[in-house]
N, C-alpha and C positions, 0 to 999 in steps of 0.2 A: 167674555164670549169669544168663542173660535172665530177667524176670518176667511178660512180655507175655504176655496172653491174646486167644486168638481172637477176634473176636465171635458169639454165637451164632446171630444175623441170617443166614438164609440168603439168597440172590438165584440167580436163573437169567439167562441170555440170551435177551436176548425175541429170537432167531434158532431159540427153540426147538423151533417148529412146532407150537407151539398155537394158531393162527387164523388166519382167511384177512387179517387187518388187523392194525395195530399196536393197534389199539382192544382190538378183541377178544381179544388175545396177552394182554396187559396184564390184561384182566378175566378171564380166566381164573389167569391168576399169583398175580392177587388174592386170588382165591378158594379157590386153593389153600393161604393162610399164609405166604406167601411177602413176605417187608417190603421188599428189593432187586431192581433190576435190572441188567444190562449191558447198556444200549443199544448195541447192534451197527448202523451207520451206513455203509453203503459210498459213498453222495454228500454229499457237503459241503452240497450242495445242499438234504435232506431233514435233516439235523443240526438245525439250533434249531426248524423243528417237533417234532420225533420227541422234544427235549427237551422243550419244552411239551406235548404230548401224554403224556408220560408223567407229569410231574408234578400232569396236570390227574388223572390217574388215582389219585391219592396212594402214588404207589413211589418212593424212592428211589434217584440213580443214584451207587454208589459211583465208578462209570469209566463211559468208554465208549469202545468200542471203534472206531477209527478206521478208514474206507475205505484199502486199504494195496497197492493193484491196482499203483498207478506208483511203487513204492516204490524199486525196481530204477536211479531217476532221482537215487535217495541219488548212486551212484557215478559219475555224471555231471558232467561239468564243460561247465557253462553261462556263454554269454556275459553272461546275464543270469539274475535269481532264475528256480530254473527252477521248474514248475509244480507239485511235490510240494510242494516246499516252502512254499511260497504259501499253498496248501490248508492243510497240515497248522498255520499259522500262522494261519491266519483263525478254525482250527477251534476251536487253543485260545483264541481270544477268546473265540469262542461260548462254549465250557464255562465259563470265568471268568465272563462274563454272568450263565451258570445256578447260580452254585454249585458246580460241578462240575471238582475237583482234582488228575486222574487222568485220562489215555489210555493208551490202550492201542494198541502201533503195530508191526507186522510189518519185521525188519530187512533184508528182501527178498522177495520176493510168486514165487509157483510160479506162480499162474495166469493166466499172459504165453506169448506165443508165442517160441519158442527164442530166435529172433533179437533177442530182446528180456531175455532173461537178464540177471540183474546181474551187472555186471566182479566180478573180485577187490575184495577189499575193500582199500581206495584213501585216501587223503588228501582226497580230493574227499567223500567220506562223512562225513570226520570237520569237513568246515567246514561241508558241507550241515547235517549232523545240529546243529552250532554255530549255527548258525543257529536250528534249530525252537527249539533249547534255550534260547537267548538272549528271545527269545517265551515259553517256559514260566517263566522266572524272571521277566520280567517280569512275569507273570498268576499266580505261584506255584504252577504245576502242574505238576505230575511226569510224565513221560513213561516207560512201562513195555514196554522192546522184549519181544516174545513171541517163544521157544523156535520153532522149526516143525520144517521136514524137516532130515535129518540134511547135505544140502547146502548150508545154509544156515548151520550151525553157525558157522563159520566169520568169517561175515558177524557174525553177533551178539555173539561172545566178540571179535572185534575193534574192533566200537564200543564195548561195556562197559567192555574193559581201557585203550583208549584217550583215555575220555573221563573225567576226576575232575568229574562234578558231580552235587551232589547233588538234579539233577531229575531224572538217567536212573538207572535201573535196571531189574529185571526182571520179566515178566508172566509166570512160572511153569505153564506146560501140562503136566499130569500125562499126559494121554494121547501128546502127542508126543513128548515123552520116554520114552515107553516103545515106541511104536511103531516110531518111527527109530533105536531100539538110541543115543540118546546116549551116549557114553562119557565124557560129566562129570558131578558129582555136582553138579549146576543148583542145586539148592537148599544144597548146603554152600559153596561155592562162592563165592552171589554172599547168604548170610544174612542179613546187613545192608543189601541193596538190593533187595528183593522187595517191590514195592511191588502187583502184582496178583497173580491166579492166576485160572488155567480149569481145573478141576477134571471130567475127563470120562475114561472107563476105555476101554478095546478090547480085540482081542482078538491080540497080538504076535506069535501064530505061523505067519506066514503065510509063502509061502517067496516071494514078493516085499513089501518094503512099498512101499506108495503110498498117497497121498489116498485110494482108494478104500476103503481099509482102515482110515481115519479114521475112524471108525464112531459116537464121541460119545455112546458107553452113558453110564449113569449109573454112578456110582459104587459098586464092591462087585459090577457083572454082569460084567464082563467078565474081566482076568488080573494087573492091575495091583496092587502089592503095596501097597492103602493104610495098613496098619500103619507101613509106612517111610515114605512118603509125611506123613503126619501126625506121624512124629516128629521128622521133620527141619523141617516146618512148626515144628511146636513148638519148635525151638531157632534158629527166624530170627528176626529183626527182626517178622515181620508179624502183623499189627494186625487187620487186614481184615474184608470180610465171605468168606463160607467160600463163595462164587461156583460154580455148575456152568454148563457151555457145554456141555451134552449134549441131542440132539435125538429128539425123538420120530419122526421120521422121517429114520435112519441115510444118510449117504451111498452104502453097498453095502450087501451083504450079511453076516450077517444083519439082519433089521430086525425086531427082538423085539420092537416097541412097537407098530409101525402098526397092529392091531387096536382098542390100547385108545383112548381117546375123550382128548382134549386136559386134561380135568378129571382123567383118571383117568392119565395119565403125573405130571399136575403133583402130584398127589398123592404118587405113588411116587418122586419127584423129593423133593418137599420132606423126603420120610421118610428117605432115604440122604441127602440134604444134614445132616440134625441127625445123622444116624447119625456122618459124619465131622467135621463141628462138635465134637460131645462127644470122639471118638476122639483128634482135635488137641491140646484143653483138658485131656483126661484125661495128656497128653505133658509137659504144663508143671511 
């Protein structure tokens, strides 16, 4: 039986929509009790500030989450390194630079236009992905593909099962897994290689799902069973901080939060973060 305990460190994603700045996202996370972040980064570009920015805040970054727009380019076959890869190779310098041992990386991206969809998952995916991976071992960081839509599945259980190394494994999303009806048990599954998690609830009964419906409650408001959720935490490999990626200002509807004030979600935030933090620990 594993011994591992949670850590009781909560962190948010500063995607959370507490401030019109990364400054101010930051001081308000602060202020809430909050000792972690996920820095959420869509340009490569903005990465090693938004790193230094955040550190000058004094929070630390257990991950961060990678720009994953051209990811679709995995199953592409380039006459030359092609452009994802590039990026996501630069990227993890940067995080090596900062200290920082852990990304987070979508194994194909939804919001691309059709004709831009990712192939089947291909050979080309698994030398592209050989490649980032080859850069994370050298910089000794772990690269953690995230769960998404139920179309995608596919794509991720094929790099996972196809690749033995021990920089890739998996960034754990409790609300997509519940929203796209997954039919695998993610977390028993890949136990020993959950290396992140996004911790955010919704509400699954909708009679389409879609992004829209990705809703990034907090944990405990919305339908999602966290008693399971935290027991099967508790018999993985993960170490972690107990991370939410839920936003004050919901993609659809409903949007339960937008009245209250940036201090006062982060508040009700860090309070269901320890709520599942202990629920986890209490599993072990």
């Amino acid at each position: 039986m594993l011994l591992y305990c949670v850590k009781t460190e909560i962190g948010i994603s500063t995607k959370c929509g507490c401030g019109d700045t990364l400054e101010e996202t930051l001081q308000n996370i602060k202020q809430a009790g909050f000792s972690h972040v996920m820095l959420d980064v869509t340009k490569s570009s903005d990465l090693e500030e938004s790193i230094i920015i955040t550190k000058k805040a004094g929070l630390n970054i257990p991950y961060v989450h990678l720009g994953s727009r051209q990811a679709c380019e995995l199953y592409e076959k380039s006459p030359h390194e092609n452009d994802f890869v590039k990026d996501k190779i630069r990227e993890i310098e940067i995080c090596k630079l900062h200290g920082i041992y852990t990304v987070v990386l979508h194994p194909a991206h939804t919001d691309v236009p059709i004709s831009h969809a990712p192939q089947k998952p291909n050979l080309c995916a698994i030398e592209n992905m050989n490649k980032i991976l080859a850069a994370a071992k050298l910089n000794g960081i772990k690269v953690a593909l995230e769960n998404t839509e139920t179309a995608y599945c596919d794509h991720l259980l094929y790099l996972l099962d196809n690749i033995d190394s021990p920089y890739l494994g998996l960034c754990f999303d409790s609300g997509h897994h519940h929203l796209f009806r997954c039919k695998i048990d993610l977390i028993e599954k890949y136990r020993d290689r959950i290396f992140a998690v996004h911790f955010h609830d919704n509400m699954q009964d909708w009679p389409v799902h879609s992004w829209t419906q990705d809703l990034h409650l907090l944990p405990f408001d919305g339908t999602i069973d966290f008693d399971k959720i935290a027991k099967g935490i508790a018999k993985s490999s993960y170490t972690g901080i107990t991370m939410l990626e839920s936003y004050r200002l919901t993609h659809g509807e409903p949007k339960p939060y937008k009245n209250m004030t940036p201090l006062d979600f982060l508040n009700k935030a860090h309070h269901h973060g320890k709520r599942l933090a202990d629920l986890i620990n209490r599993y072990k």
